[in-house]
Structure formats: structure tokens, C-alpha cells
C-alpha positions as CSV (number, residue, x, y, z in Angstrom):
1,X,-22.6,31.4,197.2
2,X,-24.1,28.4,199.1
3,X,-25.4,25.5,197.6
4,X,-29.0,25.5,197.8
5,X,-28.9,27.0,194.1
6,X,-26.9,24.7,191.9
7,X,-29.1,21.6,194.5
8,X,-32.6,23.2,193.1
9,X,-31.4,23.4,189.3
10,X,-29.8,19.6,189.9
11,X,-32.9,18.6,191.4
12,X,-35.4,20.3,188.2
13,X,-32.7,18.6,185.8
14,X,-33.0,15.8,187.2
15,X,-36.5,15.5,187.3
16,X,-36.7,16.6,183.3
17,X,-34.6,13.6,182.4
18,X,-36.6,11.0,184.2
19,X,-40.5,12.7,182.7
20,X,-42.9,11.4,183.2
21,X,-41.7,9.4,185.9
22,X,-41.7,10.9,189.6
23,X,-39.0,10.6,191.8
24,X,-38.6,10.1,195.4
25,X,-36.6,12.0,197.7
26,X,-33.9,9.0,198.9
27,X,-33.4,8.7,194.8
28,X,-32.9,12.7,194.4
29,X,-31.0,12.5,197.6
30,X,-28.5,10.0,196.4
31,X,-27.8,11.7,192.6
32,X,-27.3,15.1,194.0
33,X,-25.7,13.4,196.8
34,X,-26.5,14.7,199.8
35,X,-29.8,13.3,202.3
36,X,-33.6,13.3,201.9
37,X,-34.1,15.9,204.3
38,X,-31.9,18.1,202.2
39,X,-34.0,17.0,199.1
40,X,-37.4,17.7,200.8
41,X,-36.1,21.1,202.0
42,X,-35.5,21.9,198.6
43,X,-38.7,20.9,196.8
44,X,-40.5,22.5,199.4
45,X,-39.6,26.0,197.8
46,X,-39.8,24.5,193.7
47,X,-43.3,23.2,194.6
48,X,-44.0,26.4,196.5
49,X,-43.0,28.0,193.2
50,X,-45.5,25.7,191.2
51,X,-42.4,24.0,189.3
52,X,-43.0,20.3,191.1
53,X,-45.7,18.6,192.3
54,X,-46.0,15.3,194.4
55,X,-47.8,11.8,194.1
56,X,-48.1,10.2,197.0
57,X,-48.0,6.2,197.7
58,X,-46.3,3.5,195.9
59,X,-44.3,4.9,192.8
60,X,-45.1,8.0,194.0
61,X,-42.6,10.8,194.5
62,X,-41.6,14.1,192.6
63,X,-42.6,15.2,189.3
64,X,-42.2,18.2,186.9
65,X,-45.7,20.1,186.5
66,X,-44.3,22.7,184.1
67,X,-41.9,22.4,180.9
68,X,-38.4,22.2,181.9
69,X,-38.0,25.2,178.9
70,X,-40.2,27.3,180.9
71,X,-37.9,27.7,184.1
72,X,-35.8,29.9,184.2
73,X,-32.1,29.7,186.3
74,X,-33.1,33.1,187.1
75,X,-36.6,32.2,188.7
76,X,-34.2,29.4,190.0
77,X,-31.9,31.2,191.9
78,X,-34.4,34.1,193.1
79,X,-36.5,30.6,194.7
80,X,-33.4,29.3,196.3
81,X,-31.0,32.0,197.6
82,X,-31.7,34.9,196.2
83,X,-29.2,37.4,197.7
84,X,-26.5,34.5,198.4
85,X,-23.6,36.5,196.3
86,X,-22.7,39.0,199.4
87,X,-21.1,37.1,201.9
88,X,-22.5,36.6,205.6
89,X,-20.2,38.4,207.2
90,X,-18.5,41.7,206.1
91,X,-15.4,43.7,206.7
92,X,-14.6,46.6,208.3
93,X,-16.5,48.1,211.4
94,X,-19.5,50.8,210.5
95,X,-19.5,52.8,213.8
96,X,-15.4,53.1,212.9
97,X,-13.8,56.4,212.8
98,X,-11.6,55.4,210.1
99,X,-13.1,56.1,206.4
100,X,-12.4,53.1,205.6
101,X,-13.2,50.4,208.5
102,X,-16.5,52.3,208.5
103,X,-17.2,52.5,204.5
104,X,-15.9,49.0,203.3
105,X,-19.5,47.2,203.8
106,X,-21.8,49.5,202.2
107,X,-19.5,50.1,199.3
108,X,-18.5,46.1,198.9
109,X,-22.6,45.7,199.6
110,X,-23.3,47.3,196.3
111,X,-20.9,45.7,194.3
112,X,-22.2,42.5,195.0
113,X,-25.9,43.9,194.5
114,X,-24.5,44.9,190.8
115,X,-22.8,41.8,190.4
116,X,-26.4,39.6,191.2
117,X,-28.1,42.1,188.6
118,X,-25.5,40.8,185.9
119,X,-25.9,37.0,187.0
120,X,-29.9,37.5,186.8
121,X,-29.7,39.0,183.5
122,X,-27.6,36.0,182.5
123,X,-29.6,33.4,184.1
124,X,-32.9,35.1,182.2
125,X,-31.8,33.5,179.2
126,X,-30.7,29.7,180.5
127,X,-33.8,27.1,181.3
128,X,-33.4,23.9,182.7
129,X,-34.1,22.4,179.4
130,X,-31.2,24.4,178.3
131,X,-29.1,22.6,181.7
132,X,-29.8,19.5,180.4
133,X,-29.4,19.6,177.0
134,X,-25.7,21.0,177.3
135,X,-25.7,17.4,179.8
136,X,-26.8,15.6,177.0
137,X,-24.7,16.8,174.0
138,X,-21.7,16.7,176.5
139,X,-22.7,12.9,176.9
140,X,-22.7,12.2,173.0
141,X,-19.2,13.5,172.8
């Protein structure tokens, strides 16, 4: 899996703990650690998918335009990198003559396809409000 997913749900977290308040996208970059671009990148696709808005000027930045208990790490991950569980590059050669060398992709292919199906049906039932309130209780302890 790349990154891009666990970046989107920091980002969303991060923007729940700090409501009302906006936040720019050095700030963002520096708590997930990793530069603005990156961060802008990012909240392209949650403001695509009507999670975040923007206010522009000073004190301006990022915000949250829905409940953080109304995204879903599902929604999440099919924003950010949906299909990210099968890897880039696959095994085995398809115009093989060997069973095997020729058969390892597809079959691999759908076992990863099965294996996203479980981690959606997972990720259904945790929000971001969820993500941070484990933060949170974690934080008292």
C-alpha cells in the first residue's frame, strides 16, 4: 500500500481536532510530516470529495465542511488509492508456457481484489471521528 491513504485520514484527523479553525498547508505539512505540495495534493481529492473546503487570505487555510462522524475510512481510502493493495508490479510472465509463470498474476490479482473487499467492509464501520477518538483516549492513559 502507498501512503497517500493513511496521509488523507491524518490530514481529516487533523483537521477535526483543530474545528473550527482552518489550517494551512505548511502546518498540515509539518504534523504529517512530509511538504506542502504533498498536502495540497492531497486535499485536492478530500475537497474534490466535498470533505474540506478552503478560506482563502490571512487565517485562511483548510477546514472540515462535514462531521468528522460522517467520513468514512472506507470513502477514505476509495478517494485516495483505491486499488493500492495489489502491488505495481506482478510475478510471473502471462504469454509463458509454463502454467505457472503464466497463471500467477491473475490468480494473485484476485486475491488481492478479495482481500480490498474485506478491508472496505472494515473500513465501512470506522469514521474519522472514530480515528481520533481512539487518539484521544490513548492520550488520557
Amino acid at each position: 500500500m502507498n501512503s497517500e491513504f493513511p496521509t488523507a485520514v491524518h490530514l481529516l484527523v487533523y483537521l477535526a481536532y483543530h474545528l473550527p479553525n482552518p489550517a494551512n498547508s505548511e502546518e498540515l505539512a509539518a504534523n504529517v510530516g512530509t511538504n506542502a505540495a504533498r498536502v495540497r495534493k492531497a486535499m485536492g481529492c478530500l475537497r474534490t470529495n466535498g470533505w474540506v473546503g478552503t478560506r482563502e487570505g490571512v487565517g485562511g487555510g483548510y477546514f472540515l465542511t462535514v462531521p468528522p462522524s460522517d467520513i468514512s475510512l472506507a470513502d477514505v481510502y476509495r478517494a485516495a488509492c483505491c486499488g493500492a493493495l495489489k502491488p505495481k508490479k506482478s510475478t510471473g510472465l502471462a504469454d509463458s508456457e509454463c502454467t505457472i509463470s503464466s497463471g500467477i498474476s491473475g490468480a494473485m490479482n484476485d486475491y488481492f481484489e478479495e482481500a480490498e473487499q474485506h478491508y472496505l467492509r472494515y473500513f465501512d464501520g470506522v469514521t474519522i471521528q472514530n480515528v481520533l477518538n481512539r487518539i484521544l483516549d490513548q492520550n488520557k492513559s
